[in-house]
C-alpha positions as CSV (number, residue, x, y, z in Angstrom):
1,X,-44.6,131.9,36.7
2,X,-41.5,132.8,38.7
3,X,-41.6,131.5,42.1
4,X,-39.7,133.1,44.9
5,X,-39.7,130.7,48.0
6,X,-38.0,132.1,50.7
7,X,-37.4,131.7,54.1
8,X,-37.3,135.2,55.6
9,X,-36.7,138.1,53.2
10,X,-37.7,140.8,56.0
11,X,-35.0,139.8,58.6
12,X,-33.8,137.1,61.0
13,X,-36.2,135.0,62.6
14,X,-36.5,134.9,66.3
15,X,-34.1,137.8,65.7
16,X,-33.8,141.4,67.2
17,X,-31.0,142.6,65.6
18,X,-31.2,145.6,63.5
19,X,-31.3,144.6,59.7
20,X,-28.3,146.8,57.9
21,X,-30.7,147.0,54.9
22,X,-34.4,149.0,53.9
23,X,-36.9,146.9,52.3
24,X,-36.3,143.6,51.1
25,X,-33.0,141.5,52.2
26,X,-30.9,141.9,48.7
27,X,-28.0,139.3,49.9
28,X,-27.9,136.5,47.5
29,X,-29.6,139.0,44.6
30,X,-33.0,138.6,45.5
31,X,-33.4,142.4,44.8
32,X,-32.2,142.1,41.4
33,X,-34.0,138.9,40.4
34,X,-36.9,140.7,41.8
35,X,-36.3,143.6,39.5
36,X,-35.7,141.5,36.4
37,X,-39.1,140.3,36.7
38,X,-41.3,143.0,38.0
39,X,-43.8,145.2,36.1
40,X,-44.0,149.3,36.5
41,X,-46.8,149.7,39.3
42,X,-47.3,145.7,40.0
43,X,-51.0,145.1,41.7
44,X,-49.7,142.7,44.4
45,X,-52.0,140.9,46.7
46,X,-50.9,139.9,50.4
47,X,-52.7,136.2,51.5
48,X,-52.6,136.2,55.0
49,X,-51.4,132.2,57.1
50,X,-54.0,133.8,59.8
51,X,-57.3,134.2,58.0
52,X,-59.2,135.5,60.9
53,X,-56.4,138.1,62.6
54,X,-57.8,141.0,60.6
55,X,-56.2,143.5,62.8
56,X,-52.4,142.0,62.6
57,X,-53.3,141.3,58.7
58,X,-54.5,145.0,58.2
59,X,-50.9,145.9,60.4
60,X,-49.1,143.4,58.0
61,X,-50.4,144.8,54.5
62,X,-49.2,148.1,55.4
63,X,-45.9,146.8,56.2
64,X,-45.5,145.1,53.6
65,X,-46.6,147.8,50.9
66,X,-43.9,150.1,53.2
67,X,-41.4,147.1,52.6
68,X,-41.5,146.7,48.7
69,X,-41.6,150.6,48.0
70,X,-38.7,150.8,50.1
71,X,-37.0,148.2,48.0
72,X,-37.4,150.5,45.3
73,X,-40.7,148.2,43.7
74,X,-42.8,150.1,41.8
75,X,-46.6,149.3,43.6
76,X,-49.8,150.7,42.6
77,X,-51.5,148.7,45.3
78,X,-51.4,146.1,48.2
79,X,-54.4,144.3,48.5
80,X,-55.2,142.0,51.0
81,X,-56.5,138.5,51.3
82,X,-58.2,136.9,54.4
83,X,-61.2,135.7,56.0
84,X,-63.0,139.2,54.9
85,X,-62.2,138.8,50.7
86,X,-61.0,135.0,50.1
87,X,-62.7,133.2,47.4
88,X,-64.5,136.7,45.7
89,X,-60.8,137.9,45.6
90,X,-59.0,135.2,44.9
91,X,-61.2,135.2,41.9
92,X,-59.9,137.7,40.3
93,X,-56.5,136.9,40.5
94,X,-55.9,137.7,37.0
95,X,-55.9,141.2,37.9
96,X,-53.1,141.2,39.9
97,X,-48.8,140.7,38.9
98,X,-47.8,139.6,42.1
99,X,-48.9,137.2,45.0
100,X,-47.1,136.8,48.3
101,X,-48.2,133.8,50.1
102,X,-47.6,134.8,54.3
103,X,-45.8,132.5,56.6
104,X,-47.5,130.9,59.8
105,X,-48.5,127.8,60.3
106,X,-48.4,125.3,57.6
107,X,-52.0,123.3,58.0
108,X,-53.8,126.4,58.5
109,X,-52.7,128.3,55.9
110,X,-53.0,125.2,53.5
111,X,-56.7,124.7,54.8
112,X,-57.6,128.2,53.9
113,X,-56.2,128.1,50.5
114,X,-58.1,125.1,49.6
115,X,-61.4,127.2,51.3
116,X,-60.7,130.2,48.6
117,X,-59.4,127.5,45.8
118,X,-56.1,129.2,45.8
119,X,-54.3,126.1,44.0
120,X,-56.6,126.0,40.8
121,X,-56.8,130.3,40.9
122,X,-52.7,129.6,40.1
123,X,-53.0,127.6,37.7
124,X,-52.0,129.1,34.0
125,X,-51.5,132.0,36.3
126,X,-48.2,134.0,35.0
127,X,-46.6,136.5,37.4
128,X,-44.2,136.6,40.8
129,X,-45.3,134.1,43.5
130,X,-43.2,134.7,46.7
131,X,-43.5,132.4,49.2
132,X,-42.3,133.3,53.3
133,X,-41.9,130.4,55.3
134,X,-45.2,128.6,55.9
135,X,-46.3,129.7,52.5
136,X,-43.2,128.3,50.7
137,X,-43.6,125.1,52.2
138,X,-47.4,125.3,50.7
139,X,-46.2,126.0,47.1
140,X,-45.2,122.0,47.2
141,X,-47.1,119.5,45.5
142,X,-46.9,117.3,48.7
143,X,-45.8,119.7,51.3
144,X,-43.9,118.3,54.2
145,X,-46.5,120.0,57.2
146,X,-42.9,119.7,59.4
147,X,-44.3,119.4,63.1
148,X,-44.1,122.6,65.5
149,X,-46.7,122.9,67.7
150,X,-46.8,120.9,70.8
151,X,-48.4,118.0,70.3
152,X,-48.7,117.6,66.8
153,X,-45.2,115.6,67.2
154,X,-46.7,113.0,68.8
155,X,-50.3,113.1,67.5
156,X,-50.8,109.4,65.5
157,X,-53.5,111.5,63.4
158,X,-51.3,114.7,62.6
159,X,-51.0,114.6,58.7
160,X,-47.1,115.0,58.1
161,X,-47.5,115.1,54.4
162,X,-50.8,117.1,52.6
163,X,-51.5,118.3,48.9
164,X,-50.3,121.5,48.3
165,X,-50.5,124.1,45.8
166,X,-48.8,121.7,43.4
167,X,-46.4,124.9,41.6
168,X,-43.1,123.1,42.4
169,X,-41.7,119.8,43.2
170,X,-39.1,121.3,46.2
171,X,-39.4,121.4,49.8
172,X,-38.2,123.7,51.5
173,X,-37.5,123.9,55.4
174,X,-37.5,127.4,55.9
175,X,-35.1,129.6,59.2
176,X,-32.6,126.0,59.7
177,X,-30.3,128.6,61.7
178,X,-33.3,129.3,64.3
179,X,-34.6,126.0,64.5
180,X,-31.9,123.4,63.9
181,X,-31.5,122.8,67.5
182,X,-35.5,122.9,68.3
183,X,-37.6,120.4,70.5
184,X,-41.1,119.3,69.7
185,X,-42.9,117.4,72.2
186,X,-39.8,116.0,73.9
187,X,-37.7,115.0,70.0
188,X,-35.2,116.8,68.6
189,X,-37.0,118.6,65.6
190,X,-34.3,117.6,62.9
191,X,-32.8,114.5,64.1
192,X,-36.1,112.6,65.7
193,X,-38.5,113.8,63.1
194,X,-37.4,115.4,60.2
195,X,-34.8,113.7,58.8
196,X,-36.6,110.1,59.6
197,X,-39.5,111.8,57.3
198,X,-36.8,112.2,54.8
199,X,-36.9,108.3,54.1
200,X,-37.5,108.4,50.4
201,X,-37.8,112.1,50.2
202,X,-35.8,115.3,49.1
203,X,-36.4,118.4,51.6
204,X,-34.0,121.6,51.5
205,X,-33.6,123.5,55.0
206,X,-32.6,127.4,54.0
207,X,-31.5,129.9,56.3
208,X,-33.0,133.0,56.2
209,X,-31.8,135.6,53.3
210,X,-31.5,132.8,51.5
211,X,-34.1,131.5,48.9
212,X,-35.0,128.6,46.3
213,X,-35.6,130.1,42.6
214,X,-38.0,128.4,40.4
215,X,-38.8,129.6,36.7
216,X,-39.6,128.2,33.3
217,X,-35.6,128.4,32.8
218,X,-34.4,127.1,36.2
219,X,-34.5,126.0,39.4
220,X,-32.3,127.1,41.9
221,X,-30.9,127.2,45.6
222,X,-29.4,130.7,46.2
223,X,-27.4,131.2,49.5
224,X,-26.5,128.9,52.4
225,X,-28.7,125.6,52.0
226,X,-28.9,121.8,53.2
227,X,-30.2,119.0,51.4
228,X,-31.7,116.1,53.4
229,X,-32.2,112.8,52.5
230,X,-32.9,109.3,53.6
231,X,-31.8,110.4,57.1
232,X,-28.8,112.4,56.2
233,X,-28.3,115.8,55.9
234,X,-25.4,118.0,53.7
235,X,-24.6,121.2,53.2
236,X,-25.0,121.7,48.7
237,X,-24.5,125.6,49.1
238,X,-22.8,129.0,50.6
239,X,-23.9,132.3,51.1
240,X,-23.6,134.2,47.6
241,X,-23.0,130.7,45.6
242,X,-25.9,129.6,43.2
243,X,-26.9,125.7,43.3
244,X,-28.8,124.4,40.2
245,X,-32.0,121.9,41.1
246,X,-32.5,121.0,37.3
């Protein structure tokens, strides 16, 4: 399996300026890696974070079918996953070559990919995972389900830490540019939550156009990153530099 796990490979989040590329963000050669990997008229299939939204999900398919063929990715289809296929089409995922697992929010999306069996579809599976935001976090073995919404912050039965799809040991703490500075129920998002949460634990914040790598070969942080642990936090990587997890 190659496993993309980005932050956001579109744009900027919470941005609205103009992207100066089509398609895909190809800083830190996510394009090429992309290419080196992908088959002549790849069957890809879109899992939506927001099982019931058919409407935004039918919108989102379509963009992203637009997205990859404008990246120059050679796609004979875009199916799509939600509320209306799950399990049946999940079921057949040995049709497809590539699976991109939406972004959202993290317990939801987790809580309909155990409702379609999404982590034991995966497994032996062998083609391109990409993960976008929400659904990179879910690629964990033990995701870190970072708070966001109001309330969950403060909520004494708000799991922090749930099973994942078990493909990779990493966290990773996607759009650290947009959200470094972020509140959640009255705590600073990074310095009052997440890196306490980092007692014992390894989780790397990305910014987006930046992304984790993770093959049979290697694993790797591509772009600017930030590795925090036991309370601290460090920059390990630029944009354009390559930092080996092995």
């Amino acid at each position: 399996m190659k496993l993309f796990m980005t932050s956001s490979p579109m744009g900027a989040y919470r941005s609205n300026e103009a992207t100066t590329f089509k398609g895909l963000n190809p800083a830190n050669a996510m394009v090429d890696e992309l290419k080196a990997y992908w088959k002549k008229d790849s069957k890809c299939l879109l899992i939506s974070a927001f099982p019931d939204e058919f409407e935004i999900n039918d919108r989102m398919r379509g963009d992203f079918e637009w997205i990859f063929r404008e990246t120059g990715l050679s796609v004979k289809c875009m199916d799509l996953c939600d509320r209306r296929s799950g399990r049946k089409i999940v079921s057949g995922l040995s049709k497809y070559d590539m699976v991109i697992l939406g972004g959202g929010h993290v317990p939801t999306e987790k809580a309909f990919f155990d409702e379609i069996g999404l982590r034991e579809a995966l497994q032996g599976w062998d083609g391109i995972v990409m993960g976008i935001s929400a659904g990179s976090m879910n690629c964990a073995e033990l995701v870190y389900a970072q708070p966001e919404m109001p309330g969950e912050a403060v909520d004494p039965s708000y799991q922090k830490f749930i099973r994942g799809l078990g493909l990779t040991d990493i966290n990773v703490l996607p759009h650290y540019q947009a959200v470094k500075d972020d509140y959640v129920d009255g705590l600073r998002l990074m310095e009052e939550i997440t890196y306490p949460d980092s007692a014992g634990r390894v989780f790397y914040a990305i910014v987006d156009g930046n992304y984790v790598l993770q093959t049979e070969e290697r694993k790797e942080i591509r772009g600017e990153a930030y590795r925090i642990a036991d309370g601290k936090i460090e920059k390990i990587c630029n944009a354009g530099e390559t930092v080996s997890l092995d």
